[in-house]
N, C-alpha and C positions, 0 to 999 in steps of 0.2 A: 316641468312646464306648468304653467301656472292658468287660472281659471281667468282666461282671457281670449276673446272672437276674431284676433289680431293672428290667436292660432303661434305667434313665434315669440314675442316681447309683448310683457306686461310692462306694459308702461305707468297705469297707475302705482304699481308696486315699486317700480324704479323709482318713480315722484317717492314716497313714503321712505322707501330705504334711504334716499339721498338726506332728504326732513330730518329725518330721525336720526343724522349721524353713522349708516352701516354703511359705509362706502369707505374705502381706501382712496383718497381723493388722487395720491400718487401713482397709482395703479391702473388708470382707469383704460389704456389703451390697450387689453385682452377684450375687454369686453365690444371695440371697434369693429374688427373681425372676427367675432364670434358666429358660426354659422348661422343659428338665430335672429341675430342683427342683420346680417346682410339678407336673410330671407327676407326680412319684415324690409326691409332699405328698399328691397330691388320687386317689393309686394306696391309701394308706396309710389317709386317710380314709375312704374307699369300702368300709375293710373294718373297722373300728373298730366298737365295740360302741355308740356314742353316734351315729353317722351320723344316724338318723331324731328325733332330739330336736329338738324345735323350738324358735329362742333368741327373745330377745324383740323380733326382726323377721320372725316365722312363715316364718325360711327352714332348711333341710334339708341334706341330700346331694343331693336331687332338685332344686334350687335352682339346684345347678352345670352338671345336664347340659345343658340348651342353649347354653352355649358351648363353645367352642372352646380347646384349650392354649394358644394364643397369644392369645385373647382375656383367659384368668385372668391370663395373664403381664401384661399391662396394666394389670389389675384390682390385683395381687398389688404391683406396684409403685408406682401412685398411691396403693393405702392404706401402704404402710413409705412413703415417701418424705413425704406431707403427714402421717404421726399419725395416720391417721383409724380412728377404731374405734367399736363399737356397746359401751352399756351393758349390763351382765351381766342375767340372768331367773335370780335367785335363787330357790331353793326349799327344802326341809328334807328328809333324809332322817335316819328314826329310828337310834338307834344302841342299843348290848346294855345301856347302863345305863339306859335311858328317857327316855335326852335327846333332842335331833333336831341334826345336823349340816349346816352350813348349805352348800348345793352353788349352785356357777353356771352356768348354761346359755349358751354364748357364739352368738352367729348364727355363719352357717357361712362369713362373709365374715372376721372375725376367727380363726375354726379353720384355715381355708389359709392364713392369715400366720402364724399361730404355728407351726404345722406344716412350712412351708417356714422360717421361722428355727430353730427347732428342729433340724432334719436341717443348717443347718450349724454352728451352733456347738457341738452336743453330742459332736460327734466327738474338737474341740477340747478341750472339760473332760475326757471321758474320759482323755487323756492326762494331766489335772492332778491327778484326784480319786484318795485313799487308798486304800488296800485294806479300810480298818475300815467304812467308809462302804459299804452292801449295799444299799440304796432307791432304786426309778424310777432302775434303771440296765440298759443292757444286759446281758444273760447274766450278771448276778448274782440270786440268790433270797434269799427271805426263808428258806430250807432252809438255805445259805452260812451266813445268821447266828447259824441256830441252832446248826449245826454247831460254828462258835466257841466261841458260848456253851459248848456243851457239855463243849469239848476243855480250855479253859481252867479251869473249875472244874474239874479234876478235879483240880488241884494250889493253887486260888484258891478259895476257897470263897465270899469276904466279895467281894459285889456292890453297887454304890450305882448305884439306878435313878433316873434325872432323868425331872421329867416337865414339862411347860410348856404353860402356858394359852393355849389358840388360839393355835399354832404360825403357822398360814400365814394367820391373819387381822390378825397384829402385825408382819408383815413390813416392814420398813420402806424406804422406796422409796429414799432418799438411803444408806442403806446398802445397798442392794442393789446399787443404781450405784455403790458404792464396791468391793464384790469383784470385782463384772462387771469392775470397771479392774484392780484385782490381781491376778484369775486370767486375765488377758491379753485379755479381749476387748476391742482401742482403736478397733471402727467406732463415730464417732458415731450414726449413722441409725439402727443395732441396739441401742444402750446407750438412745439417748431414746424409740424407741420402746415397748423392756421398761418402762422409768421410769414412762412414761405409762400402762401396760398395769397397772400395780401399783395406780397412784393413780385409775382409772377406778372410776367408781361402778357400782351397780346399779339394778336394778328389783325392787320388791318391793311387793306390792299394786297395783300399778300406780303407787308413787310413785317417785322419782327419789329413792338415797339416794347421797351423797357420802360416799366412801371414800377417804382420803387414805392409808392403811395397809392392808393385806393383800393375798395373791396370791389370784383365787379357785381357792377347790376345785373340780376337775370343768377346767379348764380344760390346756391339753397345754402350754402352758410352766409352768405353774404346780410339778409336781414339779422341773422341771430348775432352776426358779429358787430352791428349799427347798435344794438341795443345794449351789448356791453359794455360797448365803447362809452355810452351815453350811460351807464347805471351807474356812475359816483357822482356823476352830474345831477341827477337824478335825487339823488341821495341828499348832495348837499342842499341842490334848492329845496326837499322837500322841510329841511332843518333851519332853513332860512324863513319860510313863510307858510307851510302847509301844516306846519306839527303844532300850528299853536291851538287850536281846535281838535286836534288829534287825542284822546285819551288813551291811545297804546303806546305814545313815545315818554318814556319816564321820564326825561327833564323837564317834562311839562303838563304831568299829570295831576298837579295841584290845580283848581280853577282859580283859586286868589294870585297864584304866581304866572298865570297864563294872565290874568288882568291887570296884573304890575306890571308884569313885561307888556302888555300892550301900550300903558301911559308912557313908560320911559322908552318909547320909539321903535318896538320890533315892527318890521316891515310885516302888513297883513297881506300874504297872496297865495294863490293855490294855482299851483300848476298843471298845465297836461301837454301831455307830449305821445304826439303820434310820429315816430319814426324821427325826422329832422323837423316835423314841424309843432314847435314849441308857443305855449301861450300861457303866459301869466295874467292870471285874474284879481285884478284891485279893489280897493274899497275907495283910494284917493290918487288923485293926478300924481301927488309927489312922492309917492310908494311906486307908481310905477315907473314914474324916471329912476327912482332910488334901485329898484331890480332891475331896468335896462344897464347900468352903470355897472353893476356887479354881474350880470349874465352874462355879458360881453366881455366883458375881465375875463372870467373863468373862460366860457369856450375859445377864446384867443392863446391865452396864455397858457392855459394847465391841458389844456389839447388840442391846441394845433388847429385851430379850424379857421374857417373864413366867415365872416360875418357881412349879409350885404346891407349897408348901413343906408342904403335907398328904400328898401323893401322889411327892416326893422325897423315899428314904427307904433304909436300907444293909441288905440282907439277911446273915444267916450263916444259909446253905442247910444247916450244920449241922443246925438247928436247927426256922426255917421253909422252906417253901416261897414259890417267885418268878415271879410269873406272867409271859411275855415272848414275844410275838408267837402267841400262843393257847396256849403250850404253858407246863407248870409243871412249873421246876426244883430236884429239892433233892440234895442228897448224903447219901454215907452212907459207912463204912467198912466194905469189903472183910473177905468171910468171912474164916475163920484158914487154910483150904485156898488160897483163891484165890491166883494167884498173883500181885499185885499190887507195883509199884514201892513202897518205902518212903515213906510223905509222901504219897502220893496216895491221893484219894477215889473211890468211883463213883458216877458220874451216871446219875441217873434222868429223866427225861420222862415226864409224865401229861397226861392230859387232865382240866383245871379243870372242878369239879363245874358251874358257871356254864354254863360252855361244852356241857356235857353236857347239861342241860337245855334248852336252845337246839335244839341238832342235836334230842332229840327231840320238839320243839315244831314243829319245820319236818319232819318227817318223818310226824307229825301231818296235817299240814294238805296234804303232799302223797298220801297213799296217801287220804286222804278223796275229794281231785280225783280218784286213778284210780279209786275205789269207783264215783264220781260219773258219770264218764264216762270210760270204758275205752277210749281209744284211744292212738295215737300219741302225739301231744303230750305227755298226760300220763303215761304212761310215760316217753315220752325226759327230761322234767322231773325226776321220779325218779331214773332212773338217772344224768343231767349229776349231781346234788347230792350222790348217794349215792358216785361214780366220783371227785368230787371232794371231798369228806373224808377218802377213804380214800387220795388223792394224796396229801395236805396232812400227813395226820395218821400214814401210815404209818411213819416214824420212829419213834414216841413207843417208850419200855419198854415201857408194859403195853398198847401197842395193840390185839392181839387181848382182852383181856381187858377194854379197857374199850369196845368196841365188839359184844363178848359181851353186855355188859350194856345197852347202847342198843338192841341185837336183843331183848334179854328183853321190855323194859319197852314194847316197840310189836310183840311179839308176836301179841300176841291182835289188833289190827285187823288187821295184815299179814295173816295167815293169814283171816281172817274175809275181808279184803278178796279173797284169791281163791281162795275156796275155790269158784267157780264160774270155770269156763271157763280153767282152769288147768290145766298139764300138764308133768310132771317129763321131759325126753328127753334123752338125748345126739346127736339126729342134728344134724350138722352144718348141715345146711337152715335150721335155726330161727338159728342163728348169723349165718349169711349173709343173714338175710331183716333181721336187723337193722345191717347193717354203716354205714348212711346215720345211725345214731344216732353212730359215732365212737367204736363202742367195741372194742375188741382182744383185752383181755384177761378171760378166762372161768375159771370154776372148772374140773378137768381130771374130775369125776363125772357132769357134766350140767347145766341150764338150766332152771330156773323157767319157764318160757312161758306170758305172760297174753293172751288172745286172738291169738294166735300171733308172739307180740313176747317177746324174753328179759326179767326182771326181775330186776335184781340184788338180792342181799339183802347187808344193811347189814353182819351179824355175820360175812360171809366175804369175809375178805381175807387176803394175805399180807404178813407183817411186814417191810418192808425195811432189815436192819439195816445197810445203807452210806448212807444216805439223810444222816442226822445225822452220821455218821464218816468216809465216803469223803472226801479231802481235808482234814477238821481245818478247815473253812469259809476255807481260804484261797486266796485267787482270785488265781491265775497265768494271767495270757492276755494270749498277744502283742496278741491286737488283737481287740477282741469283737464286731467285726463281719465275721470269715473267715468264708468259706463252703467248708470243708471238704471235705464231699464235692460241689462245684460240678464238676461234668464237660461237656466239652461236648458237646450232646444231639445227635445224628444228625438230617440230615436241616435242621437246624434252625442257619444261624451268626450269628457277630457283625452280617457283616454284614447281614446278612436283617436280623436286630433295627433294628438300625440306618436300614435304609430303610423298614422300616414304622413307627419312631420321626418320622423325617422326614414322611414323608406324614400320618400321623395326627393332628399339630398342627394342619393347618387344619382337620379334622372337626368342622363346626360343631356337633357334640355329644360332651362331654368323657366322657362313658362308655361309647359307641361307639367312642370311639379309643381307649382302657384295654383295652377287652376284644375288640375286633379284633386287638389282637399278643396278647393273653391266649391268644384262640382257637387265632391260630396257630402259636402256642410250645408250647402244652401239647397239640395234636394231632398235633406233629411236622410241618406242611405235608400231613399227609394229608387227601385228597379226602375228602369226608364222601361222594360216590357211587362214586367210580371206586377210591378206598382207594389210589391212587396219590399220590406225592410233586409238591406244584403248586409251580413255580419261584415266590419273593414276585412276581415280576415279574409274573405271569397271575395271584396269588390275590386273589380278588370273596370276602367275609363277608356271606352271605347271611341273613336272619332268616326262622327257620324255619315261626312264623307273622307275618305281616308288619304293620308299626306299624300302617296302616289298616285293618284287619283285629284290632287290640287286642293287639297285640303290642308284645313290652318290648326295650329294649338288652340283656337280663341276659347273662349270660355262657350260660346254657344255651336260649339263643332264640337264637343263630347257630351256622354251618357253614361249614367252609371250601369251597369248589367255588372250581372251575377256571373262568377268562374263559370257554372253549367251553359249558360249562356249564351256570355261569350265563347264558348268552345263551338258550342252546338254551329251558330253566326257564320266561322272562321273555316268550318267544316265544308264535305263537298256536298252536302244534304243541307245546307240551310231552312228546305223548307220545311223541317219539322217542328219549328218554332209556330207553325199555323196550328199544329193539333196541341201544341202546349199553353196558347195563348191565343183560342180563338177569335177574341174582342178586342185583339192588339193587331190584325190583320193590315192594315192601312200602313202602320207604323213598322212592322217587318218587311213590309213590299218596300217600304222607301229606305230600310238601312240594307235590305237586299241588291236593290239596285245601286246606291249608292258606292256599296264595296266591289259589285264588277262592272260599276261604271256602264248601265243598262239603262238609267237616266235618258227619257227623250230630250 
């Protein structure tokens, strides 16, 4: 087991091994169902946002806990090794233009094999995939892209934006198994599996439709399988236009032959691609017809895609503005004061009048629900959506000013909505009374307090202007899955991990063994009575109300206690734990009553 918080797969280390050539590229489908992997797979899943969806075999996250790790490991192997997979539970979610986009809900027997192939081959691509390429990748953002975006026009003006019709519904399965071979992955088990996993049908009305083409949406191989599809693409445009300024690609590491090749006509342009949405950045109008003309070539013919030749189309941000990944870019030239390089523009970022109207359509419909019913939920609801716009969007140029103006125009209900039971304070109290909402940062005047809960308002933020500049959107990282400040925890070692990794594979319930080393990694080994250090050797995970009694595995229904203990607990004298632990009196009475259900 290796020196990693993950507790089951070093992932850094897999990155490095792959790097460095120590992998048997042919071999790789032992390592799929490896108890390990599927620990770490079904650790991953457990905390996904899609956990409780139900596919269209009505099974869950909750589906998996009554086995055991080494029972999945079984499970996880006879489906890769026979093919065996469940039809997709198609459904529709709406999108900003009025359309609906079509998602798949996978059962949760197919989400732990994709999940476990996933965590090993993605390690692998990371080592292959471009720097231009920013989508459904580790420790890269859609911020990175814009960042580019940004840094680049500021000398480029003239952009040609591709866009393509149902991207990951025209995927085609015979090509996809033909990159999966080029960008090095030779296991067959893993290659026919994807194969099959592309061409599987869905459910939809409750009928059977056959799908011989696309990846579904909503599904967790599904981005990684968009991005290899898309990496010789990738590849070639970067050969085409991105590597003449590049000093790591050899055929162009002379600068006198980077400037010859410029006179005698190489096309100047630097690409980025987030997922399907693709932008080339120009230096002149007839470079960028000259890469619309060959872009379109290539994803037509060498794979298979659709191109919608309404919505492909070349901007001169001169002139118009370009909408790209929420945000719209145009240029401009520098006052006569400024002090600005010759030949270069400045770049602006706004927020699309579209998009503005949205934010205050959902901002709408959320202060109604806290008008409606003033609690918790629907404040933390508010504050998640409002904390996260102003994440997203804090970049732009005129951020304060245009989020100025989204505070104007939901003025009047905000304020209406509390102008009862409302209260302006600075005490720190009200801060901390909300800190289980996940939020941190506060205005430094004071706090809005709606039934004694903080509420953020929409129009106060700060503008962060490194957000879009810091780095020029370019991603340099040894390995993106370090863990930097990883220290080792006191109290707490390898090998301790290690033996309650071991033990907790036979726990015939898989999320009782998760969050039994959970418990006792993140409490240090401290006694939950004694507040002393329990060797793994004596540590019992006690559940603090107990399963017959309606108690759950969660993570905050157990406690670490020591074998003596727990004995003592379990015993018909429990109450000798008061002369053992006089100062823990409160905290005995309530795991007392707890276990003979004495609770008023």
């Amino acid at each position: 087991m290796s020196n990693s918080y993950n507790y089951f797969v070093d992932m850094e280390q897999r990155f490095n091994d792959y790097r460095n050539g120590k992998m048997d590229m042919r071999t790789l489908h032992p390592m799929v169902y490896d108890a390990n992997n599927v620990a770490f797979a079904l650790r991953q899943l457990s905390q996904s946002g899609g956990r409780m969806a139900l596919g269209p075999d009505g099974t869950n996250i909750k589906t998996l806990e009554p086995y055991s790790i080494l029972e999945l490991t079984e499970i996880v192997k006879d489906r890769l090794l026979n093919k065996k997979m469940d039809y997709v539970r198609r459904t529709y979610i709406p999108k900003s233009n009025g359309k609906k986009r079509p998602l798949g809900i996978c059962s949760i027997w197919d989400k732990l094999v994709e999940k476990c192939i996933q965590l090993v081959i993605e390690p692998y691509c990371e080592t292959k995939f471009v720097p231009s390429s920013f989508g459904f990748r580790p420790q890269v953002s859609q911020h990175q892209a814009l960042a580019k975006v940004k840094t680049q026009c500021m000398t480029m003006p003239y952009v040609l934006s591709v866009d393509m019709q149902d991207y990951f519904g025209t995927i085609d399965a015979d090509i996809a198994y033909r990159e999966l071979w080029h960008i090095g992955i030779r296991d067959q088990v893993i290659l026919n599996y994807i194969y099959r996993f592309i061409k599987k049908g869905y459910y939809e009305d409750s009928c059977k439709v056959e799908a011989p083409k696309g990846s579904p949406q909503g599904s967790i191989l599904g981005p990684l399988i968009s991005n290899i599809y898309l990496h010789r693409f990738d590849v070639w445009l970067r050969e085409q236009g991105d590597c003449w300024h590049d000093s790591a690609v050899g055929k162009f590491h002379n600068k006198h032959r980077r400037r010859n090749l410029e006179r005698t006509g190489l096309k100047i342009g630097i690409h980025v691609r987030y997922a399907d949405d693709i932008l080339v950045i120009c230096k002149s109008h007839e470079d960028a017809v000259r890469f619309r003309y060959s872009v379109t070539h290539y994803l037509t013919q060498n794979m298979r895609l659709k191109i919608n030749e309404e919505k492909t189309r070349i901007y001169d941000l001169t002139k118009e503005k370009m909408k790209y990944l929420g945000y719209e870019f145009y240029v401009f030239k520098p006052p006569p004061k400024c002090v600005q390089q010759k030949g270069m523009y400045m770049v602006a970022n706004t927020l699309p009048q579209k998009k503005e109207d949205e934010i205050v359509d959902r901002c709408r419909e959320l202060l109604r629900a806290v008008r409606k019913h003033p609690n918790f939920e629907t404040i933390h609801d508010w504050n998640t959506y409002v904390v996260g716009i102003h994440n997203y969007y804090k970049g732009m140029t005129h951020f304060c000013m245009n989020f100025r103006k989204i505070g104007w125009r939901i003025k009047k209900l905000f304020y209406h909505t509390m102008e009862r039971n409302v209260t302006f304070t600075q005490e720190q109290s009200y801060k901390n009374n909300f800190q289980r909402g996940g939020y941190r940062s506060w205005g430094s005047n004071g706090y809005y307090c709606f039934n004694g809960y903080p509420i953020v308002e929409i129009q106060w933020a700060s503008w962060d202007s490194w957000l879009l500049a810091g780095g020029n959107g370019v991603v340099k990282r040894k390995n993106p899955y370090s863990q930097k400040e990883r220290q080792q925890r006191p109290g707490v070692s390898i090998d301790d991990i290690e033996y309650l990794v071991r033990v907790s594979k036979h726990i015939k319930n898989s999320r009782l063994a998760l969050f039994r080393i959970s418990k006792y990694s993140s409490t240090k080994g401290i006694s939950y009575l004694s507040g002393e250090y329990v060797p793994v050797g004596l540590y019992h995970c006690h559940h603090i109300k107990p399963l017959k009694n309606g108690g759950t595995n969660d993570f905050n229904n157990l406690c670490v206690l020591s074998e003596l203990e727990h004995t003592i607990l379990h015993s018909t004298t429990p109450e000798r734990l008061y002369d053992l632990f006089p100062k823990k009196k409160k905290r005995i009475k309530a795991l007392i009553e707890a276990l003979y259900d004495k609770a008023a």
